[in-house]
N, C-alpha and C positions, 0 to 999 in steps of 0.2 A: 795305572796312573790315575793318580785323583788329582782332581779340580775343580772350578766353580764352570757351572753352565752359563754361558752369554756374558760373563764378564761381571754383571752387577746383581744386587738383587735389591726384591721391593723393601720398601721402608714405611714405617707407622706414621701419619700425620704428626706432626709434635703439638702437642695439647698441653705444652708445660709454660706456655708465655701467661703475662699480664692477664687477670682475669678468668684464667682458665677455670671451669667451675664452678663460677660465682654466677647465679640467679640472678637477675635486675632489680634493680630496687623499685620497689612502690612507688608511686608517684603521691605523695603526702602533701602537695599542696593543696589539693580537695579539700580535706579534712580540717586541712588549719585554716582555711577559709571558712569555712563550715561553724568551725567553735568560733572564729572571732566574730561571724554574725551573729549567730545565738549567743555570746555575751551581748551584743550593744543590746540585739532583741531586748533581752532581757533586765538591763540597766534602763532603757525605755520604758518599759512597761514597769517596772519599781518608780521609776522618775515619775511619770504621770498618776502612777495606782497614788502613791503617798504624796504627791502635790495638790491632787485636787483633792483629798481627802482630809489636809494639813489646813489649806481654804478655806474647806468649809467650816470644820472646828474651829477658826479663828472670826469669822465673819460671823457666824449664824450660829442659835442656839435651836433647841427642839422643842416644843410646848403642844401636852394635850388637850386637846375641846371636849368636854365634856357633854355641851348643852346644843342643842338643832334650832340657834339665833343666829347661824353663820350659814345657814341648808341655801341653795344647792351650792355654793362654793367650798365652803367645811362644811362636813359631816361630823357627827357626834362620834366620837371613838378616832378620831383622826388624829395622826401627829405631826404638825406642822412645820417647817423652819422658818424663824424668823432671822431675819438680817438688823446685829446689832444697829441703835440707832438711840437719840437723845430729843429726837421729839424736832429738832429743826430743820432738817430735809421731810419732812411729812409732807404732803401735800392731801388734797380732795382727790375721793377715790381708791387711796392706800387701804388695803386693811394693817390692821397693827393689833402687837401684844402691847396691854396697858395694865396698869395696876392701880387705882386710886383710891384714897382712903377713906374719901365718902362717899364712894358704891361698897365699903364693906374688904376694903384690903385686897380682895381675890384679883387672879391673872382672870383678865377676858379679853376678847380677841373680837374685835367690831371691827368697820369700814369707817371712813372719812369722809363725813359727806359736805363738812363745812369747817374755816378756818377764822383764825381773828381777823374780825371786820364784817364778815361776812352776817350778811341776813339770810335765813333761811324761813320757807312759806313752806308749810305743805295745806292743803294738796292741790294742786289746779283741775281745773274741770276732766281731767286725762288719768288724774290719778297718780300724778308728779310732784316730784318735790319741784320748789324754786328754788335759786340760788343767786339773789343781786336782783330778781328780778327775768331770772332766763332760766323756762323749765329743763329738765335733766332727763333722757330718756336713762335708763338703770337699766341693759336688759340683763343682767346677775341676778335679778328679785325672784327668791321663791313665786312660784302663782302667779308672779307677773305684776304686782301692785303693792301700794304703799296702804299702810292704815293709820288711821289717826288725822285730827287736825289738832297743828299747833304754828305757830310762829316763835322763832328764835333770835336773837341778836346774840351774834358770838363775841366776846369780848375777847382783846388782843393777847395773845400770847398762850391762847386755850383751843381747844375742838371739839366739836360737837359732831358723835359717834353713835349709829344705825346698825346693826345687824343686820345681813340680806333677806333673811326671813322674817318682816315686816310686824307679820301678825302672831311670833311668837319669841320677841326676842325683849328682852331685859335691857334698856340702854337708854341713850340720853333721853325720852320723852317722857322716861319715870322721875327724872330727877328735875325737872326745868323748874322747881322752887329754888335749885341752888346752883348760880350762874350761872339760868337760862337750860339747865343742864350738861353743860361742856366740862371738860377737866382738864388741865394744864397738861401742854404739851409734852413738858419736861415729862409726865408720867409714862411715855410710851418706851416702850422696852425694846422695840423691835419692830420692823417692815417683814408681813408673811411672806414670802418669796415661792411657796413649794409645799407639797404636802410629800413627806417620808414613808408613812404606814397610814393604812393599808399598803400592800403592793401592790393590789391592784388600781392604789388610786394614786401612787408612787408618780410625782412631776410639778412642775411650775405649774404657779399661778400668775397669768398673763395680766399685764397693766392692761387697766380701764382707760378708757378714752370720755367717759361718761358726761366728766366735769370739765372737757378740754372747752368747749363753748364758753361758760364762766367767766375762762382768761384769769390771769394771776397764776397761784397758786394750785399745780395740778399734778398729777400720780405718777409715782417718781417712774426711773425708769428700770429695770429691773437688774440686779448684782450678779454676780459671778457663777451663781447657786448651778444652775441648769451646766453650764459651761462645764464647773467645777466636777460636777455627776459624772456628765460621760465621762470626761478624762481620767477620772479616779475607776468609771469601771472598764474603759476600755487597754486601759494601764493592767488590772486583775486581769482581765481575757491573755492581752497578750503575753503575760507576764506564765499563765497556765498552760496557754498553746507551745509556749517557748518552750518552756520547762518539760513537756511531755514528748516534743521532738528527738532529742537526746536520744531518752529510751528506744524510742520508735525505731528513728534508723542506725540504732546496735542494734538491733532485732533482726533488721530486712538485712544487714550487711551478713548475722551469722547465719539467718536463712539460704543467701546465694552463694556463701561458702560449704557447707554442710549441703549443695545439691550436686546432681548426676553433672 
């Protein structure tokens, strides 16, 4: 007689429902987090690289020194930026790019040390210019002191321009047979702001407080230049740091796939 033993027998799990076999899916929102920071990162760092770089080229121009009548603030071989200007925001103090056509046409690059109205005395017993009557301590002056004795009366709407290197600079004290030696304000090109090249001398040039005693008319206050730097180079950094992440972690992701 044949028959089954115990009435039933064993059965296979059923593995044929919904899902049966299918792996889990990744979790991918890491990832699209990931790329949508590294975009902003990176529209950031574009946004600031070419903002403060678009600033500067619209504000400021660059002009070489050739000559050591600007030492210790410019150096000979330096290239400076000056922040466009027409000569009516100048104050005492400012260095400026100027051009005039009787010192000979050339760009030269002097300090402010006196404006219209203004009387200027050098030297007082210290080795000082005067200014109105109220001496000037300068401490920008190569060697520390001034040379020469003259008196000036600046007529209005002109200025009367010193190099910081006293004893070897080309400027107004050669010329004071022709208006006292000053030249129209209108002649100024530009407010130095900043020295470009060298790199290692790469930064602003800090407003003088020199002629704030005077009163009136005193040395502006400095433009965007310095601002405009970092953020143009710290736009480049982040914009390279950004850019090199990507690769970076596809690297480390096929490293911890590809191990034991």
């Amino acid at each position: 007689m044949s028959g089954t033993a115990g009435g039933t027998t064993d059965q296979a799990p059923d593995r044929t429902g919904p899902g049966a076999g299918a792996a889990a899916a990744p979790d991918t929102s890491g990832g699209r987090l990931g790329r949508v920071l590294q975009g902003v990162a990176l529209a950031l760092g574009l946004l600031l690289m070419v903002g403060g770089f678009a600033l500067i080229a619209a504000d400021y121009r660059p002009y070489n020194v050739p000559t050591d009548s600007m030492e210790p603030t410019v150096r000979p071989g330096d290239t400076v930026l000056a922040r466009n200007s027409d000569g009516s925001d100048i104050g005492r103090g400012d260095v400026v790019v100027f051009r005039d056509s009787e010192w000979g046409g050339a760009l030269m690059v002097k300090r402010v040390v006196a404006v219209g109205g203004d009387t200027l005395v050098c030297c007082d017993a210290r080795q000082r210019l005067t200014v109105n009557g109220t001496p000037v301590d300068e401490p920008y002056l190569a060697r520390g002191y001034n040379g020469g004795a003259f008196t000036a009366r600046v007529p209005q709407g002109r200025i009367f321009l010193l190099g910081d290197n006293r004893l070897g600079s080309l400027d107004s004290r050669v010329h004071l047979d022709r208006a006292s030696g000053t030249v129209p304000a209108a002649d100024v090109l530009g407010r130095v702001e900043g020295t470009a090249w060298p790199f290692a001398r790469m930064g602003g040039i800090d407003r003088t407080a020199a002629f704030d005693p005077v009163g009136g008319s005193r040395a502006s206050r400095p433009g965007p230049l310095v601002a405009a730097a970092w953020a143009s180079v710290s736009g480049a950094v982040l914009v390279l740091v950004t850019a090199a992440l990507g690769p970076a972690a596809g690297f480390l992701r096929r490293l911890r796939r590809s191990g034991p």
